[in-house]
Every structure is written in C-alpha cells, then in structure tokens.
C-alpha positions as CSV (number, residue, x, y, z in Angstrom):
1,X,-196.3,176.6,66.0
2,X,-196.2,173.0,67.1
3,X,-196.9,172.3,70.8
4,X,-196.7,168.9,72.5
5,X,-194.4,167.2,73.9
6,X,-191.8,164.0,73.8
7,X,-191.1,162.1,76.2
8,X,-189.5,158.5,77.0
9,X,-191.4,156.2,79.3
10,X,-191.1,151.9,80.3
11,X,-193.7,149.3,81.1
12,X,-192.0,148.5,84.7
13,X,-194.4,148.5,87.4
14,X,-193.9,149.3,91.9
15,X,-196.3,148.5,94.2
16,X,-199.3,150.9,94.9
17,X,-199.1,152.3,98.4
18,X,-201.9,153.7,100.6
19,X,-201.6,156.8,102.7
20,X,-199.8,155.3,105.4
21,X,-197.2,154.0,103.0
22,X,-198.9,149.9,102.9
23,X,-199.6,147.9,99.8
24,X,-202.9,148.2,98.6
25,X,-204.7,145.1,97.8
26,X,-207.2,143.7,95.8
27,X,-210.5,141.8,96.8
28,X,-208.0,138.5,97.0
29,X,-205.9,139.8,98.3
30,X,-202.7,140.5,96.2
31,X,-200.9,143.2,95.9
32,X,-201.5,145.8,93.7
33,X,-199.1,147.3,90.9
34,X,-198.5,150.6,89.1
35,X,-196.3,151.9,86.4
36,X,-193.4,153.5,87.0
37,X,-193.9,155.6,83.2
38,X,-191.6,158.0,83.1
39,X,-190.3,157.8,86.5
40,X,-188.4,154.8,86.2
41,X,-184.5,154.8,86.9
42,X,-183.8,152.5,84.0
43,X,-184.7,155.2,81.4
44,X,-181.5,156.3,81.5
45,X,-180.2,153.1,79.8
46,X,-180.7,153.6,75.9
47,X,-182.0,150.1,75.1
48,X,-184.8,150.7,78.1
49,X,-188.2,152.0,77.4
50,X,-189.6,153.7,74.6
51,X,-190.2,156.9,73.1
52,X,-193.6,158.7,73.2
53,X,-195.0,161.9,72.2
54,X,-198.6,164.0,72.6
55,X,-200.0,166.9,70.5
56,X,-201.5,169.6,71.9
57,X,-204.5,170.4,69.3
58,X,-206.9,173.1,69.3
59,X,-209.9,172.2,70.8
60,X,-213.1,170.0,69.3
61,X,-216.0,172.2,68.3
62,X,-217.5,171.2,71.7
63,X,-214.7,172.4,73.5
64,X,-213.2,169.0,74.2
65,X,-209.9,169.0,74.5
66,X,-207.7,167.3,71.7
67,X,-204.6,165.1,73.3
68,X,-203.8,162.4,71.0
69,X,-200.5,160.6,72.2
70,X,-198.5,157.5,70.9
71,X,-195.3,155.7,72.0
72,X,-193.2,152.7,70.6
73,X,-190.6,154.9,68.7
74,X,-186.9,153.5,69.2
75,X,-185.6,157.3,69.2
76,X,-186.5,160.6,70.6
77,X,-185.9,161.7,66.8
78,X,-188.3,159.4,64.9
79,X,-191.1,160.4,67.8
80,X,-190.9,163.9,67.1
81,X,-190.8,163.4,63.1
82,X,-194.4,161.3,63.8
83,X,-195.7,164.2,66.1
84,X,-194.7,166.9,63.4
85,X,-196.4,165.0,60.7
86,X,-199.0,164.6,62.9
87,X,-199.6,168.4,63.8
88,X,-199.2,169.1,60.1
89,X,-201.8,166.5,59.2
90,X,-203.9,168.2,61.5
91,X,-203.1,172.0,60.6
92,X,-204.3,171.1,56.5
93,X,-208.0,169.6,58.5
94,X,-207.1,165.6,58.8
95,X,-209.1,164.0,61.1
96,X,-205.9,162.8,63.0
97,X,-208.0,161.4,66.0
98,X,-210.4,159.2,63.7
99,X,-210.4,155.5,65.4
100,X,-212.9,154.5,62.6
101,X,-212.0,151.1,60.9
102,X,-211.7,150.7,57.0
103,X,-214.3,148.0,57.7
104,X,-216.5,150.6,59.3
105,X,-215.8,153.3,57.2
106,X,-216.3,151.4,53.7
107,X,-219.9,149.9,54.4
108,X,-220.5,153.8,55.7
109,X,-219.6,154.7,52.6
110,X,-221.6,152.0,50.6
111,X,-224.6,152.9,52.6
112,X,-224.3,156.9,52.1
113,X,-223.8,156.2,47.5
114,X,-227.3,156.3,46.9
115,X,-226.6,157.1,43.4
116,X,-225.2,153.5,42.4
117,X,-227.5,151.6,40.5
118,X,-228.3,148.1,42.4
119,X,-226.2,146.3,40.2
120,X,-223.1,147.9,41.0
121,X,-224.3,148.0,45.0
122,X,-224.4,144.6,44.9
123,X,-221.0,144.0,43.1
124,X,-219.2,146.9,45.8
125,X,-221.0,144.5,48.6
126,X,-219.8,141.6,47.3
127,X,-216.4,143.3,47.3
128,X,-216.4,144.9,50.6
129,X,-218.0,141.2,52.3
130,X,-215.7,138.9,50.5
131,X,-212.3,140.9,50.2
132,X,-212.0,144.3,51.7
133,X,-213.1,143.2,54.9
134,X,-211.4,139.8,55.7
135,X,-208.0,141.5,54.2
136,X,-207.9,145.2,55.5
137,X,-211.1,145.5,57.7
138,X,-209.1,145.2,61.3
139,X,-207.1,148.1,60.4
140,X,-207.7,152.0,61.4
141,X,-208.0,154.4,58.2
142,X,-205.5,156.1,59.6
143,X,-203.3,153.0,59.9
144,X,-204.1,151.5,55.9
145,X,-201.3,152.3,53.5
146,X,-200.7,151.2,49.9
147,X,-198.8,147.7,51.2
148,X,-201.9,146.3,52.8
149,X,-204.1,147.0,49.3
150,X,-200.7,145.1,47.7
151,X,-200.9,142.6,50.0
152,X,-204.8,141.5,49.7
153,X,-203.9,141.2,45.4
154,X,-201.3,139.0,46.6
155,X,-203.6,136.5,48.1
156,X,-205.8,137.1,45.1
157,X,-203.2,135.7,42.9
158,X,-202.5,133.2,45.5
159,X,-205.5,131.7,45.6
160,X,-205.9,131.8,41.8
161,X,-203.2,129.1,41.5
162,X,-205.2,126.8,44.5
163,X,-208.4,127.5,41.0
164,X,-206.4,126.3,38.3
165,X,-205.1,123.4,40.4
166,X,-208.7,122.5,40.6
167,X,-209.6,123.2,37.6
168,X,-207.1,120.5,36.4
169,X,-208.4,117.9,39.1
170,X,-212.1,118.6,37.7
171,X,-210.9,118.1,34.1
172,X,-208.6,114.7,35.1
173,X,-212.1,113.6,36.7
174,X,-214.6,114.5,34.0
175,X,-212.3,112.3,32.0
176,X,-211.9,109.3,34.1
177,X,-216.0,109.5,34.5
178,X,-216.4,109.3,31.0
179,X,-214.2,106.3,31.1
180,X,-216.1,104.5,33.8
181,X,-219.4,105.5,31.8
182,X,-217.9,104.3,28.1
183,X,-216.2,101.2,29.8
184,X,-220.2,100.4,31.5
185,X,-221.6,100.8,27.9
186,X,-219.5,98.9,26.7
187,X,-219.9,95.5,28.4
188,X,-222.2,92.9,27.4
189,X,-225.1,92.4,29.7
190,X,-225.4,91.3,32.0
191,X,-223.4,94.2,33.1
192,X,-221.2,93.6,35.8
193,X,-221.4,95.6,39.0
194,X,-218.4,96.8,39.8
195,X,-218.4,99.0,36.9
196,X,-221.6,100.5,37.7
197,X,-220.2,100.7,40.9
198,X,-216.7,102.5,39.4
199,X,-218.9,105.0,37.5
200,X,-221.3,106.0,40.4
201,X,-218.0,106.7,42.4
202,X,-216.2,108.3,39.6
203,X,-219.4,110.7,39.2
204,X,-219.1,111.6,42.7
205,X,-215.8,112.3,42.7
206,X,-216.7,114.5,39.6
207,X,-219.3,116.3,41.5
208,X,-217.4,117.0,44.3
209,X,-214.2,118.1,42.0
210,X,-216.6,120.8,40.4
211,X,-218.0,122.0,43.5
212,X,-214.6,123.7,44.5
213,X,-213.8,127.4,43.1
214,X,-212.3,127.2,39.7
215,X,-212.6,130.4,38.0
216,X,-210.0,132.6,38.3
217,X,-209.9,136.5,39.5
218,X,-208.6,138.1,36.1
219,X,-206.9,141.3,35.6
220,X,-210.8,142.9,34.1
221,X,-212.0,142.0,37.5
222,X,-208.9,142.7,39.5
223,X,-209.2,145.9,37.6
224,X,-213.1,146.5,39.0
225,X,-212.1,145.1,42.5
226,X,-209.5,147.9,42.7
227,X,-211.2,151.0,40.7
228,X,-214.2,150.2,43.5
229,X,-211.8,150.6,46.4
230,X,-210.1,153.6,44.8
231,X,-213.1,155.5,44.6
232,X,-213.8,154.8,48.2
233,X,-210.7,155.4,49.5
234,X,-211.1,159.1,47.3
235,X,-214.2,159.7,49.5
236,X,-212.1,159.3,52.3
237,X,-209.4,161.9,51.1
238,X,-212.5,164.3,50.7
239,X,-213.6,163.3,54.5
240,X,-209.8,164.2,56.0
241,X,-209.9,160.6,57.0
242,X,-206.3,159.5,54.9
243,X,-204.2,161.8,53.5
244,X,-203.9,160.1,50.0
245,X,-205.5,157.8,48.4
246,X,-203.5,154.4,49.1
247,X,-204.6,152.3,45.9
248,X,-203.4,154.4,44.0
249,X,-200.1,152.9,43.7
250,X,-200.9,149.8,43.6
251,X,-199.9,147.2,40.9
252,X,-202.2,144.9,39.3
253,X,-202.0,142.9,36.0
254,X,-202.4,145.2,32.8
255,X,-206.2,144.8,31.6
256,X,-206.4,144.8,27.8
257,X,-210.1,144.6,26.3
258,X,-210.1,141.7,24.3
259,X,-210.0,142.6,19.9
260,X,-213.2,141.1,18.8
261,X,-211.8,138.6,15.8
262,X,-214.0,137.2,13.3
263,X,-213.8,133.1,12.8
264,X,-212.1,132.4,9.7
265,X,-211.8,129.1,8.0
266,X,-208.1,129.3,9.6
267,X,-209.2,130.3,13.0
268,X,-212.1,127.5,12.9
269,X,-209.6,124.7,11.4
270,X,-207.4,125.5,14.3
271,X,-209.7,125.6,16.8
272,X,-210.7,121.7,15.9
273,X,-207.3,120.5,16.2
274,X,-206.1,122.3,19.4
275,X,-210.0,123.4,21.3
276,X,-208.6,127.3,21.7
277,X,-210.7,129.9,20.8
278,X,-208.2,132.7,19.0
279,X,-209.8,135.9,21.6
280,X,-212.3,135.6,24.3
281,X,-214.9,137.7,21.9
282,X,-215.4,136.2,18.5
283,X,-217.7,136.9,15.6
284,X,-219.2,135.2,13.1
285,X,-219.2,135.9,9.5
286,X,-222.4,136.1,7.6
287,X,-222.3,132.8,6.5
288,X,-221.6,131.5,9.9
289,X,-224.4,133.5,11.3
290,X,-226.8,132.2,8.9
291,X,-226.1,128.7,9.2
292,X,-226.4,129.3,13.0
293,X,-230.5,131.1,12.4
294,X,-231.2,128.3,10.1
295,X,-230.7,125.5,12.6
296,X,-231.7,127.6,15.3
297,X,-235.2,128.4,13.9
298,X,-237.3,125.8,15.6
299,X,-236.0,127.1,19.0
300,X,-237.7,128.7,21.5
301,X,-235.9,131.6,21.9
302,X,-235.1,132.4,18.4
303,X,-237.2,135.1,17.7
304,X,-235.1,137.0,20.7
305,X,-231.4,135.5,19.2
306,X,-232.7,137.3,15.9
307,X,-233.2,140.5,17.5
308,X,-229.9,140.5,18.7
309,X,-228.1,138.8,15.6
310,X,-229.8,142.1,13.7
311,X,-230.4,145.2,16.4
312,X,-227.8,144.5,19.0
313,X,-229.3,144.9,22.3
314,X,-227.4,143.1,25.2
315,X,-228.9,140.0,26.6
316,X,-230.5,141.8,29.4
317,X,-232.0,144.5,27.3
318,X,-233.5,141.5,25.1
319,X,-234.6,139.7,28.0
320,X,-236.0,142.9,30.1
321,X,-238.0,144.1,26.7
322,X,-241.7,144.7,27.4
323,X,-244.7,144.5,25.2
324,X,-245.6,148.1,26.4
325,X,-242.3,149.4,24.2
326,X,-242.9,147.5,21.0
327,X,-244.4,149.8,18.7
328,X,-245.9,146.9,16.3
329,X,-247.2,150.0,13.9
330,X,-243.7,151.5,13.3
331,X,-241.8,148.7,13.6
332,X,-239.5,149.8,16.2
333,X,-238.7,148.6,20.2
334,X,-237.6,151.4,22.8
335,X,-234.8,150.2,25.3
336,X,-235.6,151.6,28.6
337,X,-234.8,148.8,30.9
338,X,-232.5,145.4,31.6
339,X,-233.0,142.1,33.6
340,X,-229.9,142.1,36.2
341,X,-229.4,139.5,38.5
342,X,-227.3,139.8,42.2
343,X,-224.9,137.7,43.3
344,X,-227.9,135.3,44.6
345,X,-228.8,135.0,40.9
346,X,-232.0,137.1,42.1
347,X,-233.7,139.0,39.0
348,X,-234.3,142.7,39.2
349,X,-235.0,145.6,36.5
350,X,-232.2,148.2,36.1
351,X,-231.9,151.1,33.6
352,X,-229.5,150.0,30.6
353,X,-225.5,150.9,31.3
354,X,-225.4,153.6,30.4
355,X,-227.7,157.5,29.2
356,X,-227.3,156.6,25.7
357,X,-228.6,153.4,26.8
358,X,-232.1,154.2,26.8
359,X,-232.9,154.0,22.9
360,X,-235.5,153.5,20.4
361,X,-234.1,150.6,17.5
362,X,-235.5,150.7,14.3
363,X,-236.8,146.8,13.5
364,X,-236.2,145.1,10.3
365,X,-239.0,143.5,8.7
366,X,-237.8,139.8,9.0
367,X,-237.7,141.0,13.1
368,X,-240.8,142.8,12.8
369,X,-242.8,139.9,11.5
370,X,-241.1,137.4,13.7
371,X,-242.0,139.7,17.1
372,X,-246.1,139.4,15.3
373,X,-245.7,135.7,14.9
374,X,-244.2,135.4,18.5
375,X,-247.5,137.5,20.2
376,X,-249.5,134.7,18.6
377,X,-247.2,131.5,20.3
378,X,-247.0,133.2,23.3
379,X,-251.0,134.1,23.7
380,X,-251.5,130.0,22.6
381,X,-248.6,129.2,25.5
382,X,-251.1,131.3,28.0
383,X,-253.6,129.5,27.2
384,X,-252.3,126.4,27.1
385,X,-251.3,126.8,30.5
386,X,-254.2,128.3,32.2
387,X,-255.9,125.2,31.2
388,X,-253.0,123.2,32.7
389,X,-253.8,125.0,35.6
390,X,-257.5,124.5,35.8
391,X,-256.8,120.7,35.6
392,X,-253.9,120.1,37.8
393,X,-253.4,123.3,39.8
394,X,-251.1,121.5,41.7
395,X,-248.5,121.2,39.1
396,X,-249.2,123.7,37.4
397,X,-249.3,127.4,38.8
398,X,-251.1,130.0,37.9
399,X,-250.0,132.1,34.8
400,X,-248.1,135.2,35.5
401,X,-248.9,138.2,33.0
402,X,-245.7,139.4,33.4
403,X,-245.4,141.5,30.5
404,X,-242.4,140.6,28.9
405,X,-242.1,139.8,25.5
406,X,-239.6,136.9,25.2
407,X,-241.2,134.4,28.5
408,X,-241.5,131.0,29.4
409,X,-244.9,129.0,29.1
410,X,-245.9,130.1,32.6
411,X,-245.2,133.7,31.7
412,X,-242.1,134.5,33.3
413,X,-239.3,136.2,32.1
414,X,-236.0,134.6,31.3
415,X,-233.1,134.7,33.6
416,X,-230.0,136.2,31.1
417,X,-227.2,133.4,32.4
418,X,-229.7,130.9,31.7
419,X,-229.9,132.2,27.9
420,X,-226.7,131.8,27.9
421,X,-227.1,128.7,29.1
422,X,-229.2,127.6,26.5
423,X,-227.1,129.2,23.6
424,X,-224.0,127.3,24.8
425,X,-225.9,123.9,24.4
426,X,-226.6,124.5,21.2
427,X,-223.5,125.9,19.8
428,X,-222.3,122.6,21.0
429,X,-224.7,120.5,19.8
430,X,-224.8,121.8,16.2
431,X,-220.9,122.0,16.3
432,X,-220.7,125.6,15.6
433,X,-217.8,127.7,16.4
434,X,-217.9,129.2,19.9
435,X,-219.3,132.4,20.7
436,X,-220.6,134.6,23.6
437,X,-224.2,135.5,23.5
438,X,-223.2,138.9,24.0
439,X,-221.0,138.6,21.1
440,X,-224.3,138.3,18.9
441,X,-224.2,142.0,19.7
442,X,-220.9,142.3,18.0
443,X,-222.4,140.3,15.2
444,X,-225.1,143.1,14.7
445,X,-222.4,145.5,14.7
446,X,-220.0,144.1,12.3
447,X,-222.6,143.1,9.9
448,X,-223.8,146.6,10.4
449,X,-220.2,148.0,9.4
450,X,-220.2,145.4,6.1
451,X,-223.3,146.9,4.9
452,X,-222.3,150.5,4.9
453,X,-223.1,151.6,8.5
454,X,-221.1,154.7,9.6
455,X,-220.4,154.3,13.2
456,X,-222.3,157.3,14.2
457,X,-224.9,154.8,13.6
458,X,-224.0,152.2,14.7
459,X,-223.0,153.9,18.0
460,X,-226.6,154.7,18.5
461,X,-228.0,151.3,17.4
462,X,-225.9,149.5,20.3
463,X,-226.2,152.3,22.4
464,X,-222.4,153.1,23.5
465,X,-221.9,155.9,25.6
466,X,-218.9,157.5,22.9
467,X,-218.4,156.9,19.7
468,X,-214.6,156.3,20.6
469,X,-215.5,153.2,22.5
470,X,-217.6,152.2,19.0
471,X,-214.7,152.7,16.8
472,X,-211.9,151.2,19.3
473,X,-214.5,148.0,19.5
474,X,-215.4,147.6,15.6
475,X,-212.4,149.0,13.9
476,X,-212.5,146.4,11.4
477,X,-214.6,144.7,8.9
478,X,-215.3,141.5,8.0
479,X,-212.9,139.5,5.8
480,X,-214.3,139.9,2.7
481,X,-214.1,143.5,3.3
482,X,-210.7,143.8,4.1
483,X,-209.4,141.7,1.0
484,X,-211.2,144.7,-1.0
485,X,-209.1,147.7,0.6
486,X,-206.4,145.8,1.2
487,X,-206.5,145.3,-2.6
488,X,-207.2,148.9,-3.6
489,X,-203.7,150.3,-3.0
490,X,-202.2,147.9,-5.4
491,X,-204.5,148.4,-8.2
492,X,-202.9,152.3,-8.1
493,X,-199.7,151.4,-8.9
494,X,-199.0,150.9,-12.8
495,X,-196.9,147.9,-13.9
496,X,-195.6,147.2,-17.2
497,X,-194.9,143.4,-16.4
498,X,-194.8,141.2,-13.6
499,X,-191.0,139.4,-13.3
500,X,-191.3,136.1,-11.0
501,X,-189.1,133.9,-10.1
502,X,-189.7,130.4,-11.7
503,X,-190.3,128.4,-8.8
504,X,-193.0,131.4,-7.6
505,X,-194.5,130.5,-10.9
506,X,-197.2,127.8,-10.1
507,X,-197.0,124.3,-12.3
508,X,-199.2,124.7,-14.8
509,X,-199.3,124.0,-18.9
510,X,-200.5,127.4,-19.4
511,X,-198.7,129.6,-17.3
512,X,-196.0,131.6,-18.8
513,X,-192.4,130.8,-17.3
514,X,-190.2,133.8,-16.7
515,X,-186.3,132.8,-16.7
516,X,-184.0,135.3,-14.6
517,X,-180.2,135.5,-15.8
518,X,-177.6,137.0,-14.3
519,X,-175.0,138.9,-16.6
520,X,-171.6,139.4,-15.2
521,X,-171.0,143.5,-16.3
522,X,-167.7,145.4,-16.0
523,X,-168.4,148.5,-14.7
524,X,-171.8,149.1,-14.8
525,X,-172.9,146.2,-12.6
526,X,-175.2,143.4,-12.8
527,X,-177.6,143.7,-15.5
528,X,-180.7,141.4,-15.8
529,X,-181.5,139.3,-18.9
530,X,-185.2,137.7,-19.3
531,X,-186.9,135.2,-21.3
532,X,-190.2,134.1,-21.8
C-alpha cells in the first residue's frame, strides 16, 4: 500500500528569531531568513506555491532510511500521479533514488564491457566523448527520455547541412586554385607576380576550406551511433536504473545496404559524362579487372591487390597476414588476425569480424607463385636497407622484422586507409572506373559466382558469419551471366513464326519484311492478313 505524503509548500521566507524572540544575524551583520514551507498564509491562494510529495520506501539494505521527495507540480493531482508512479517504480526494483548521470553511467558501462573487441571500444568512446556526452551527459538516468535521444539526431542532421555547405566552399576553391595555377602556367616568362601571388593565396584558402568537417553523419553510421546507445541504455533496464529503454523509439533515416552493381559499358559511359558512380559498392567485370592487374603489375603492392582480386580477404586481413600462416607447401594462408586502426589512426591487431572469420583460403597458383616471388623482393628490400642503415643511420633506421608479409622497405606493415590511399591514386591515374578497395573483395566473390561457385563456398572463402548475408550480398551474376538465364525461358517457348511490325524490322537488303493488314470482318471481328 502506498505511503507518503503530498503536500503544498512556497519559497517565501520570515526572519530567523533567537530564543528571546531577536533576529539572528550573520557574521556582517544582516539579518537572517527562513522559509516559511508549508506554513505560509498565501498557500491558500491557488496560483501560490507549489505542490510536493515524499515516498515512504522500505529501508536500504543498511537500514537507511529511503525519503525521496520532489515538488514543482501545479496540482495536488499531478503530484500524487508522480508519487504513485514512483512507488510503483520502486515496488517492480527501480532504483528510484539513483542520482547517477547518463554521462557517468555510460563510460561505467564502457569500462565494465570487457568483451568488446578494441575496435568497437574505441568507436563506443568516440561516441560517448563526442556525442552522448556533450548532448545528454548533464542529465540524471532517471531524467533521459526518448526526446532528448531525438533531439541529439536533430543536431546531427543539423550540423550535416553546416558539412555540405563546406563541402561546396572546398569544391568552389579547388576550382578557383586550379584557375590561379592554369592562369600562372600559362603566362609567358617572365611570369608576373601577382599571379604567383593569386595562386599561393588561392592555395591557402584551399587548405583552410578542406580543413573544416565535410563528411557527413549518414544513416549506416547514424544507424551504429544509435544501436551503441541502445545497447547501453538495455544494460541500464537490466540495472533498474530506467524503466525502458528510451532509444528505442527513436527515428532515424532508414539504412539500406548498398546493392553491389557491376560497371557496365552503360554505367561507365554515364559515369564520364555526369562523375556519379551508379551505388557506393561497384564491381568490376572480368575484363575490367584484368585490365586493372595488367597495369597494376609493376606496383608495389600488387602481389597483395591479387590476393584480394582472387581470395577475398578484407584489406585488414591482407594487410595483418603473417609469414608464420602462409603454408608455402600447400598453397594456402590461414586468416587469424587484422590491422585496425583507432580513431588516432593508431595500428593495432584484432581478430577478424567475425567466428567464421578466422579461416584457412586455399591459394591459386598464379597467387601462390606471386606470394614466392614476393619473399625474394622483400628479403632484397631487407637488405637493401640494412645497408642503408649501416651507411647513414641517421636517415635510415634500423630494419624492423616485423613479420608481415606485404611491408614497406623498412619492414613495417602497411596502414589499411593508406592502401586505400594508394589504390585511389591509381584508379585515377590509369582512368579506370571507381572502386572501393574493399570492393576487390566483391570482385573475388562475383568472379567466384561466374565460375560455378555455390555460395556455401563462397561464404567460407570471404568468411561471412551466415550464408544469408552471402546470398543477400551476391545475389547476382555478372552480365554475361545473366543474358544466359535471362535467355533460357524464351528458348522454352515454341514459335511457329515471328510477326513484326515493319518499322521493328531493321533496314536491311536481306531482311525479310512482314506487312500487317487489317481486314474489316462482319461478325467475327478483325482478322489479320500477312505478307512476306
């Protein structure tokens, strides 16, 4: 049975009295004051004071006792609704009295899920530093409700229009900087200065354009942003901190994984004229993805863009692979590890995404031979550079056996984004139709597919985690593929001849003309006459 009480009470204050019935007052000397509560003659008035209530809970485990009062409420009604809640809330175990903050609790939390990898710590940080906090972090647990979650998207979206804005200005000034530079090329010598001086200022102004944020929140990461805070907010259900869990109703933009489209000669001819690539994840057709290893071979890192082209692994499987899993005798690489990076671009080694990660791929001999012919460069590059070293140790640093298989000439591994760096460049340079480097791995997949692959297979060779995200991803084939089922249910269907309309029929000295006539009928309507 509920038992507290409500009561109404004001802010207006009398003067303290001693014993003897004389102000009491402070060290200089004025007079001290005390609230009149719920003594005050005023109450009476409707509009005067305020309504309050206290709970009388059972008490702690300690024995404290367990008081918690509130005031505020316009009517005795609405103050005794908030106290029954209250008493319920604490009847079904809420922690009713909890003055912990949602920036408190959330980095409590953080700290306490010691079975997140340190990939996703670092991106729940990030969250928790950069958004949760600044947006929610003042508030009580027991105070956050679903409009404060709605609100923090708001300013998400918000400050996505301040990106694009400078996104624009960065473009308007890449443009007027190539304008300064073409317009300084262009004079005779000797050149004059003031265009030297135009381009040095239009390059600042394009450095300091690019500095300022420009890529936008989108719905995926909106989508991660919110799943994170869910799942924290859950914990706190299970605590008896919140009563629900207040993102759940929360609306954000509908995510949609992006369809992996192959680049057709349409696509790629409409891509030239207008710069938009037809999906964020595009493949390459075979004879795309050979031109792309032909002029690629000389690189550096083509023995590791082969590998992925053909197996599949993800850039930081590729780039985390050590010598230690290469079985050169079988032919085969075991996947047991990636190359992450924080949000400090700091390298670190993580398990792959996900069990299934963790995977031994069968090589193909082209690979196989490559990976043998790569050892060999890379034990040249060591020495190379040790004697680099030995000569000019200032320059040069020592060599670090890392272990890796794809590293730099001093031995250290790659950094993934700056692979993808590299990969950009020279898509750009050799004109080739733009593509991920983690849609190499959809390459392997789809070529996999066009050569008879069932997705079981393929499932395992890119190491999915179910074989429904493998089918929903690579549902397709390529092109060439497609022509031949899409042909196959018209080939069932017996014809005697093929009518056509004359002007379907293209102009041509052989082809066969077939004249339609209409014949007025009587009763049996329109009947069809033709001639050849």
């Amino acid at each position: 049975m509920f038992s507290g009480s409500i009561y109404k009470r004001c802010k207006c204050t009398e003067p303290k009295l001693d014993d003897v019935g004389q102000p009491v007052l402070d060290p200089n000397g004025i007079a001290k004051t005390r609230e009149l509560g719920t003594r005050c003659p005023e109450l009476k008035r409707r509009e005067h004071g305020s309504w309050y209530y206290y709970v009388n809970l059972p008490d702690g485990p300690r024995g404290e006792r367990r008081r918690p009062r509130k005031g505020g409420f316009l009517t005795r009604a609405a103050a005794q609704q908030a106290a029954l809640k209250l008493w319920s809330e604490a009847n079904h175990g809420i922690k009713v009295e909890s003055r912990e903050t949602v920036e408190q609790f959330l980095r409590r939390w953080l700290k306490n899920r010691v079975d997140l990898k340190r990939k996703t710590r670092c991106d729940y940080a990030d969250f928790i530093e950069r958004l949760y906090v600044p947006a929610l972090g003042r508030l009580t647990m027991r105070e956050l409700r679903t409009r404060h979650i709605q609100a923090m998207f708001e300013d998400i979206w918000a400050y996505n229009k301040v990106k694009e804005a400078n996104r624009k200005r960065a473009e308007q000034a890449r443009n007027a900087c190539e304008a300064a530079r073409q317009a300084w090329r262009a004079a005779p010598a000797p050149r004059p200065p003031d265009l030297r001086r135009r381009w040095d200022e239009a390059k600042a102004t394009l450095k300091e354009t690019r500095a300022q944020p420009r890529q936008d929140t989108g719905p995926g990461t909106q989508k991660r942003i919110l799943d994170a805070l869910s799942s924290a907010l859950k914990a706190a259900v299970m605590e008896k901190l919140i009563t629900e869990n207040w993102a759940d109703e929360v609306v954000i933009p509908k995510y949609e994984k992006p369809r992996a489209l192959v680049w057709t000669e349409e696509r790629i001819a409409r891509w030239r004229e207008t710069g938009e690539r037809p999906s964020s994840v595009m493949v390459w057709t075979p004879e795309l993805t050979g031109r792309f290893l032909d002029a690629a071979a000389g690189h550096r890192m083509y023995v590791m863009w082969h590998l992925q082209v053909f197996r599949g692994p993800r850039r930081g499987e590729a780039a985390g692979l050590m010598w230690a899993e290469v079985d050169m005798a079988k032919g085969a690489v075991n996947i047991v590890q990636q190359l992450v990076s924080d949000t400090s671009h700091r390298l670190f080694e993580e398990t792959p995404k996900s069990r299934s990660g963790r995977r031994t791929i069968a090589l193909d001999s082209a690979t196989h031979e490559l990976l043998r012919a790569w050892r060999k460069v890379q034990e040249a590059k060591r020495v190379e550079w040790e004697t680099k070293h030995r000569e000019n140790p200032e320059k040069y640093g020592p060599y670090v056996d890392s272990g890796y298989v794809f590293t730099q000439d001093n031995g250290t591994p790659w950094h993934p984004d700056n692979v993808s760096k590299v990969f950009d460049r020279l898509l750009k340079r050799l004109d080739m139709p733009p593509i991920r480097l983690h849609d190499l791995r959809h390459c392997a997949a789809s070529l996999s597919l066009a050569a008879g692959l069932s997705m079981k297979a393929i499932q395992a060779l890119l190491g999915h985690a179910t074989f429904t995200l493998t089918a929903d991803t690579y549902s397709s084939l390529m092109p060439q593929f497609e022509k031949e089922a899409a042909d196959a249910p018209v080939a069932l269907v017996p014809r005697a001849q093929v009518q056509t309309h004359p002007e379907l029929v293209p102009a041509s000295p052989t082809d066969v003309k077939v004249e339609i006539t209409l014949i007025k009928g009587t009763g049996d309507g329109d009947k069809a006459r033709t001639a050849a």
